[in-house]
VEXDREN-2710 file (C-alpha; in Angstrom, 1 decimal):
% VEXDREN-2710
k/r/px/py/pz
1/UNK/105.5/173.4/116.3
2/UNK/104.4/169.8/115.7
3/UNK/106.4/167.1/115.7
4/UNK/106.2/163.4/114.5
5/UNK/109.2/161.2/113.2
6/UNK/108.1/158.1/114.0
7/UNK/103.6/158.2/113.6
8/UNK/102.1/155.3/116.0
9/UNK/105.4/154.4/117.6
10/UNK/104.6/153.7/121.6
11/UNK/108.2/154.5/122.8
12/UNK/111.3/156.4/120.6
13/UNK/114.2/155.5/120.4
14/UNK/116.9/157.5/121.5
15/UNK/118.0/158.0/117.9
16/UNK/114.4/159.6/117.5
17/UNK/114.6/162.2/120.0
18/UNK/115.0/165.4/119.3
19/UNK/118.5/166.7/118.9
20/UNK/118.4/168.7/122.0
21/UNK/117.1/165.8/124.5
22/UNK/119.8/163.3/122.8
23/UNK/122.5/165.7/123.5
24/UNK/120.9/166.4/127.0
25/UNK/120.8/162.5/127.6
26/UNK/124.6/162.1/126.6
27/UNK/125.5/165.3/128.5
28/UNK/124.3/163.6/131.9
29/UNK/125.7/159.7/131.0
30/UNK/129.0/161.3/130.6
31/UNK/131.4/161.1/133.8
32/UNK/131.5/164.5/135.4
33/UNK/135.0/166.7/136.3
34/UNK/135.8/165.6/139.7
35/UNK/135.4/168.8/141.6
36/UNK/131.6/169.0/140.3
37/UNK/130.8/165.4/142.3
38/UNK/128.9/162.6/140.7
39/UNK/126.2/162.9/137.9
40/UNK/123.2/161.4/139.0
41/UNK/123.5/159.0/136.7
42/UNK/126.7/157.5/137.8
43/UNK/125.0/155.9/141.0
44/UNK/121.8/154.4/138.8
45/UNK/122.3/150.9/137.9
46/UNK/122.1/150.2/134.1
47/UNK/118.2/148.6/134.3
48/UNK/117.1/152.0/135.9
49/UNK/118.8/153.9/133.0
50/UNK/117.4/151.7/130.1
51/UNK/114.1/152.3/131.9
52/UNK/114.1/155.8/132.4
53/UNK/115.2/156.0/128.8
54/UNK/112.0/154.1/127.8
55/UNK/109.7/156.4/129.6
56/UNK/111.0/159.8/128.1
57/UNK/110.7/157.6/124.4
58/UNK/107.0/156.6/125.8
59/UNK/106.3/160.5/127.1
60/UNK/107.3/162.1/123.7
61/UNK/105.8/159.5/122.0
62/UNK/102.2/160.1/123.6
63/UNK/102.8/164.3/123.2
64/UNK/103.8/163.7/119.3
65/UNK/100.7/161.5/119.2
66/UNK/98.5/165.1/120.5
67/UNK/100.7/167.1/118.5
68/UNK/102.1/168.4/121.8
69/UNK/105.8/168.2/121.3
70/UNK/107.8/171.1/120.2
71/UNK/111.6/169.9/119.5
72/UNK/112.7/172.9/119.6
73/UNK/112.5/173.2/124.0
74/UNK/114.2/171.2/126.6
75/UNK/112.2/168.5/127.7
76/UNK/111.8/170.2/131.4
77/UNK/109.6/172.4/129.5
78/UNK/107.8/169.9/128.2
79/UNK/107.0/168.4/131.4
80/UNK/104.3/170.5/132.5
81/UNK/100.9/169.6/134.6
82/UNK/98.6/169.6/132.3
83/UNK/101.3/167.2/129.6
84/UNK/101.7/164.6/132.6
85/UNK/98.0/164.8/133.2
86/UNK/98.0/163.7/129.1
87/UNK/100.5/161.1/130.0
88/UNK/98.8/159.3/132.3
89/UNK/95.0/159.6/130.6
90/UNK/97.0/157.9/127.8
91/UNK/98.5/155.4/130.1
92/UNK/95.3/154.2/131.4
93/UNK/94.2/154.4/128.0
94/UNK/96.3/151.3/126.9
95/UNK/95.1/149.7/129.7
96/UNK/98.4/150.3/132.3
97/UNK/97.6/149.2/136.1
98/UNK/98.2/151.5/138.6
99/UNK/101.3/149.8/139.3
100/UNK/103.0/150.0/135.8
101/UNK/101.5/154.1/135.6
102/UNK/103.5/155.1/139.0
103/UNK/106.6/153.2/137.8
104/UNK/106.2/155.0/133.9
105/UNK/106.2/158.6/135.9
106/UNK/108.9/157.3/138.7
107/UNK/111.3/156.5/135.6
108/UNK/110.1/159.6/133.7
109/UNK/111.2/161.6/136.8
110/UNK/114.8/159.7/136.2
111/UNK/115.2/160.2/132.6
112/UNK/114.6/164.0/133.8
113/UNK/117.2/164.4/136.7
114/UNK/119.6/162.3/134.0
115/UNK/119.1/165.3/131.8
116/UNK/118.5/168.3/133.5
117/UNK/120.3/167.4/137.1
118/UNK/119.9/170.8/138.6
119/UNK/116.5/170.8/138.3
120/UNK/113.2/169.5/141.0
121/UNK/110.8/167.2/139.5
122/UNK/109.8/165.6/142.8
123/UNK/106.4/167.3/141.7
124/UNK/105.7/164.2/139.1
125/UNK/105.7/162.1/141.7
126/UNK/104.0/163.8/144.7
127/UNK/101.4/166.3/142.9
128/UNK/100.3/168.6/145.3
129/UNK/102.3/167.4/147.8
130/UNK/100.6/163.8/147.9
131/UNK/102.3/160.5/147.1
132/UNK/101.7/159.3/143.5
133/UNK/101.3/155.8/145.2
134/UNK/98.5/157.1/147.2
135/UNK/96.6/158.4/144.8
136/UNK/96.8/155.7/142.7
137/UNK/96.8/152.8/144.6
138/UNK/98.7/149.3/143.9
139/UNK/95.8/147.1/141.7
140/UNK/96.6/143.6/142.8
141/UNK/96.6/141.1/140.3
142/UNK/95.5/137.8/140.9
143/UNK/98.1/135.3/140.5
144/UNK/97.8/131.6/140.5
145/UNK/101.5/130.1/140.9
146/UNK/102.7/127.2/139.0
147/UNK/104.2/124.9/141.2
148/UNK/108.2/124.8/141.3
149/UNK/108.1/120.9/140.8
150/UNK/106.0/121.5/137.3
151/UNK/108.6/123.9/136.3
152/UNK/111.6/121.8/137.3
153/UNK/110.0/119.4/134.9
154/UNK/109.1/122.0/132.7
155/UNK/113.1/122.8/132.4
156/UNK/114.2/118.9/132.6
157/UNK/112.1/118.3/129.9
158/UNK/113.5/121.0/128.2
159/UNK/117.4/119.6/128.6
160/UNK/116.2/116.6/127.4
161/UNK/114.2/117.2/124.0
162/UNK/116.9/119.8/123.0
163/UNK/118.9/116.6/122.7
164/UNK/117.6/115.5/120.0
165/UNK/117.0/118.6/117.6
166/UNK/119.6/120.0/115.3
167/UNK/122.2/121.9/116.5
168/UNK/121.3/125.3/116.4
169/UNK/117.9/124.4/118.2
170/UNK/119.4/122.3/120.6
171/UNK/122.1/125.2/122.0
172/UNK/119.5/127.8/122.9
173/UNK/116.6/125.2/124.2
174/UNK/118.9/123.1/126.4
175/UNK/120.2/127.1/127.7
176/UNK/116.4/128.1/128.5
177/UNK/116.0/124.4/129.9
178/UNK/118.7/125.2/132.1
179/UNK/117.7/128.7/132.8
180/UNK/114.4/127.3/133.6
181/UNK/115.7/125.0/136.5
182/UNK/117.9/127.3/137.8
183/UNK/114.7/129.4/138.4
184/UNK/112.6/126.7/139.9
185/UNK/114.9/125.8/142.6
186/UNK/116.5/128.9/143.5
187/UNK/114.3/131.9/141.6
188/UNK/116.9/134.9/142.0
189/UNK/115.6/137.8/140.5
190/UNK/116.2/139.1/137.2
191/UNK/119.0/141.1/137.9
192/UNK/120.8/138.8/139.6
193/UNK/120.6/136.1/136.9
194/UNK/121.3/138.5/133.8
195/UNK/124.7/139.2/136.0
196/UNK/125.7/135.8/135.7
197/UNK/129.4/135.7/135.4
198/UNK/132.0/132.5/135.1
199/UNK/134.7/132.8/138.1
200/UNK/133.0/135.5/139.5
201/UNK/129.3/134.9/140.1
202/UNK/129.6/131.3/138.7
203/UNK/132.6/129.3/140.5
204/UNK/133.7/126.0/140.7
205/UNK/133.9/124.4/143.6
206/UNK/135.0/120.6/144.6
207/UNK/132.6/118.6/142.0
208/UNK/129.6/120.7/141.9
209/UNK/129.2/125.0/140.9
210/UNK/128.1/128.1/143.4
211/UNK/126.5/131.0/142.7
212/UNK/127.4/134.1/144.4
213/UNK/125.3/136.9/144.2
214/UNK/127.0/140.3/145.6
215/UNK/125.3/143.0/147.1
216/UNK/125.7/145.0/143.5
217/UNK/123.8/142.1/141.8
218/UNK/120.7/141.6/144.5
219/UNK/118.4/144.7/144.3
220/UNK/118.0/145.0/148.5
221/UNK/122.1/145.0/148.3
222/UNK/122.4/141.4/150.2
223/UNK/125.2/139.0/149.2
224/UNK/123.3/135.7/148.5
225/UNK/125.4/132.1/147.8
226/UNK/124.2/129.2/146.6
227/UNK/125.6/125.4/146.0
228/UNK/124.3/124.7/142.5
229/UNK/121.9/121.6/143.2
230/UNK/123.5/118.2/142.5
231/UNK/120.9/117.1/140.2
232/UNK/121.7/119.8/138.4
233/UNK/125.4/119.8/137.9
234/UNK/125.6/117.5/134.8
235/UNK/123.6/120.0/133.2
236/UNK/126.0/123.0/134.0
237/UNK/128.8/121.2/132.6
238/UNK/127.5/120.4/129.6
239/UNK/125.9/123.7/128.7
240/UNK/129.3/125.2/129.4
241/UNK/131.5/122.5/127.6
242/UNK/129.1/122.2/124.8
243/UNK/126.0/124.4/124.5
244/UNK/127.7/127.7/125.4
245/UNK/131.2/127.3/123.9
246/UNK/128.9/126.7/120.5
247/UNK/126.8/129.1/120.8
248/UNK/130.4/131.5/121.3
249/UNK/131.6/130.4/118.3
250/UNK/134.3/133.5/117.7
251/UNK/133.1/135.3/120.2
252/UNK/134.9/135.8/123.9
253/UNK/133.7/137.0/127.1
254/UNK/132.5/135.5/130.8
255/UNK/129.0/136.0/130.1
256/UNK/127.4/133.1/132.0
257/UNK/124.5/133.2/129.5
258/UNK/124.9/133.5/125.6
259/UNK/122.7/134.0/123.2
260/UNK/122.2/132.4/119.3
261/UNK/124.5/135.4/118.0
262/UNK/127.4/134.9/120.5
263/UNK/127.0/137.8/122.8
264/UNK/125.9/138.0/126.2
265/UNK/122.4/137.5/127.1
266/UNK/121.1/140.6/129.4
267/UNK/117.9/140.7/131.0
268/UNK/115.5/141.8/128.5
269/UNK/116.5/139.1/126.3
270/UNK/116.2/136.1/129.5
271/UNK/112.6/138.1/130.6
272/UNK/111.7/137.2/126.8
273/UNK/113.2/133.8/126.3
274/UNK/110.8/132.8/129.7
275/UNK/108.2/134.8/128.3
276/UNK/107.9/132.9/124.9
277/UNK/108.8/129.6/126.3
278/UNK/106.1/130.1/129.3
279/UNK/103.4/130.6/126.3
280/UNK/104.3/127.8/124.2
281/UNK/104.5/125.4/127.4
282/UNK/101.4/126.8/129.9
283/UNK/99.0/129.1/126.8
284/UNK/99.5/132.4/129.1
285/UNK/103.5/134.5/129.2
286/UNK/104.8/135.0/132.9
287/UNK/108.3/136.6/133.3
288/UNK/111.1/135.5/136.1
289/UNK/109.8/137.3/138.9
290/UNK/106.2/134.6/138.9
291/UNK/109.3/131.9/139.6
292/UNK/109.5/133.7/143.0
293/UNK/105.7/133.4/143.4
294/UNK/106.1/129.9/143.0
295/UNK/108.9/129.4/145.2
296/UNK/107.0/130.8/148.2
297/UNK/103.7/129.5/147.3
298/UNK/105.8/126.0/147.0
299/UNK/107.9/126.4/149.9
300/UNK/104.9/127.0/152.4
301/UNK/103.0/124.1/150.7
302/UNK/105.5/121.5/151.1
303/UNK/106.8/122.5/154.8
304/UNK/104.3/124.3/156.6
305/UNK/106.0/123.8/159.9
306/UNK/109.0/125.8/158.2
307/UNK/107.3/129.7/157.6
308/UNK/111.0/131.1/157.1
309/UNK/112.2/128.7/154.2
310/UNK/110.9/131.0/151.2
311/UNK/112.4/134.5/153.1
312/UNK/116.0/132.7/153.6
313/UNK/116.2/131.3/149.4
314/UNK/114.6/135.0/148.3
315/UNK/116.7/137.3/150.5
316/UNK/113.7/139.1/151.3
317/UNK/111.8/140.4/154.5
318/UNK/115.5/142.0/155.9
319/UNK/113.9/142.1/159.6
320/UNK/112.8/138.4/159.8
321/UNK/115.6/137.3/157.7
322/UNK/118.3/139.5/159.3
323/UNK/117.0/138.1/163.2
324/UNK/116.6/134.4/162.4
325/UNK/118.8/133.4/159.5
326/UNK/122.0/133.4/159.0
327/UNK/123.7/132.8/155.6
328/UNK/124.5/128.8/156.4
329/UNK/120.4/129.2/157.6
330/UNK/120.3/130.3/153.9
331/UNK/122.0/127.7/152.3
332/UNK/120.4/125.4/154.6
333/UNK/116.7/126.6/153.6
334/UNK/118.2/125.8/149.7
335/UNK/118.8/122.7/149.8
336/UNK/115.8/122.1/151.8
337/UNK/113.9/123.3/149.2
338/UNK/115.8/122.0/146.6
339/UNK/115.6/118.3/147.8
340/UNK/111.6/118.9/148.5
341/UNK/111.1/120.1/144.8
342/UNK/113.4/117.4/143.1
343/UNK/111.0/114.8/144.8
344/UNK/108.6/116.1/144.0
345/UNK/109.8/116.7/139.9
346/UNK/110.3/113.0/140.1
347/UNK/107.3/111.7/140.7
348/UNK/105.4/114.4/138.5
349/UNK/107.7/112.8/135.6
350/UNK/106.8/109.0/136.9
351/UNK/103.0/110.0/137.0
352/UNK/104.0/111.8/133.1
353/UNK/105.5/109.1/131.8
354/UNK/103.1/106.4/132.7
355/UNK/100.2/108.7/131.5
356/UNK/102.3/108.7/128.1
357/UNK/102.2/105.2/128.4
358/UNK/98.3/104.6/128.8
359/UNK/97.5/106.6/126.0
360/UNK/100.2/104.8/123.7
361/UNK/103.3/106.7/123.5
362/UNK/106.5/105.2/124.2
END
């Protein structure tokens, strides 16, 4: 039996799933009897789930496309060889990299042991008893980092020309301005700013903010704290005194970031706001995670003699981190880094300015 509700979609819904995978899906969300132990999903942080919900959406959606899918089976019975042989050929099709194919059949193999838990599908991800990884090895993309002083500027400038548009422009661009610097200075991963929380992630402290990122908010489990750079708290205060409590209105929660509808901005809707904003500003989209590229790339630029400053900001590279730094070496490396870029986002808007200048602005 064919199957198509939704012709040329590239990933359903859940609400377009067949009946039996949505009440599969439900089935393993829901929180188990506690003599049966945890579902799997219970230890899977929400990002993994909204993922592995997208590839089953993307899987049926390529079987529906071959008139493969029968709604009337399980999905474990759909997820044969020769279907995830179909998946990928379809994959590399729409021009996936190796990269985004093993991570499609990694979250597939999620969205699997979500619904049918007492099940092996290790198979999807080591055919034949070889790594998927192996056999399609990581394509490296060539990435040219912007430097974090052109994108301090980039989110100054930002701040500043939301200013002076109407209201409802100015809340959300001064937010992504903000967002923006944040990024430059300190580039904590997705994640980590999407769990942005006031009095819990975000605290006050003497005249000035920190950011504490717990082990549940960093993805290699690290707690990570930050002073908020001086430069920037004016900025903080006014986006939460003005920009933010407007861009509330009714609405009440401790959502660090809002968006234009009052709720809380998760991390789609950030990896989208940087996306746009990153095409409009540069001509080419670039997510959060190319704010880390430009931290290191930055970092080693500015202070060769110091090869540790990008590991201690990132919280990555556990074994040279976990030897040499410390977390005052962390905050140290910070505001190292912080005080290098700010110098060098001034004179990049000096050099701007006067360039306005010769060629007649004011």
């Amino acid at each position: 039996m064919s199957f198509s509700l939704t012709p040329g979609r590239l990933v359903w819904r859940l609400a377009e799933w067949p009946i039996i995978d949505q009440q599969l899906w439900q089935a393993g969300l829901a929180p188990r009897d506690q003599f049966d132990g945890p579902a799997y999903a219970e230890d899977r942080q929400p990002m993994t789930i909204r993922n592995a919900m997208r590839s089953h959406g993307r899987f049926m959606a390529v079987l529906a496309a071959q008139s493969l899918l029968d709604p009337t089976v399980p999905p474990a019975a759909r997820v044969t060889p020769a279907n995830a042989r179909i998946f990928l050929t379809a994959l590399q099709a729409k021009g996936n990299t190796n990269n985004s194919i093993v991570t499609r059949f990694f979250d597939l193999q999620a969205a699997l042991k979500i619904m049918h838990p007492e099940l092996d599908f290790s198979w999807l991800t080591s055919p034949g008893g070889n790594s998927l990884r192996s056999l399609l090895p990581a394509t490296q993309r060539h990435i040219d980092p912007i430097d974090s002083a052109d994108l301090l500027v980039w989110g100054h400038a930002l701040m500043e020309d939301a200013l002076r548009c109407k209201p409802a422009t100015r809340r959300t661009r001064y937010r992504n301005g903000l967002l923006i610097a944040l990024l430059a200075v300190l580039a904590p991963r997705l994640r980590s700013v999407a769990a942005l929380r006031l009095e819990r992630q975000v605290i006050a402290h003497g005249d000035g903010y920190r950011l504490i990122f717990t082990a549940v908010d960093v993805k290699n489990k690290r707690h990570i704290e930050y002073a908020v750079p001086d430069e920037l708290v004016p900025h903080v205060e006014h986006y939460l005194t003005v920009e933010r409590v407007e861009l509330l209105g009714d609405r009440r929660h401790d959502g660090f970031w809002v968006n234009r509808n009052g709720e809380m901005l998760g991390a789609r809707g950030i990896e989208g706001v940087i996306r746009r904003a990153a095409r409009t500003r540069f001509g080419k989209a670039f997510g959060t995670h190319s704010f880390r590229h430009s931290l290191a790339t930055t970092a080693a630029r500015m202070d060769p003699s110091n090869p540790g400053l990008a590991a201690a900001i990132l919280a990555i590279s556990e074994a040279v981190v976990g030897t040499h730094y410390n977390r005052a070496r962390q905050e140290e490396a910070a505001e190292a880094h912080v005080a290098l870029v700010e110098q060098a986002r001034q004179k990049t808007h000096l050099l701007a300015r006067r360039r306005f200048r010769e060629l007649g602005y004011r």
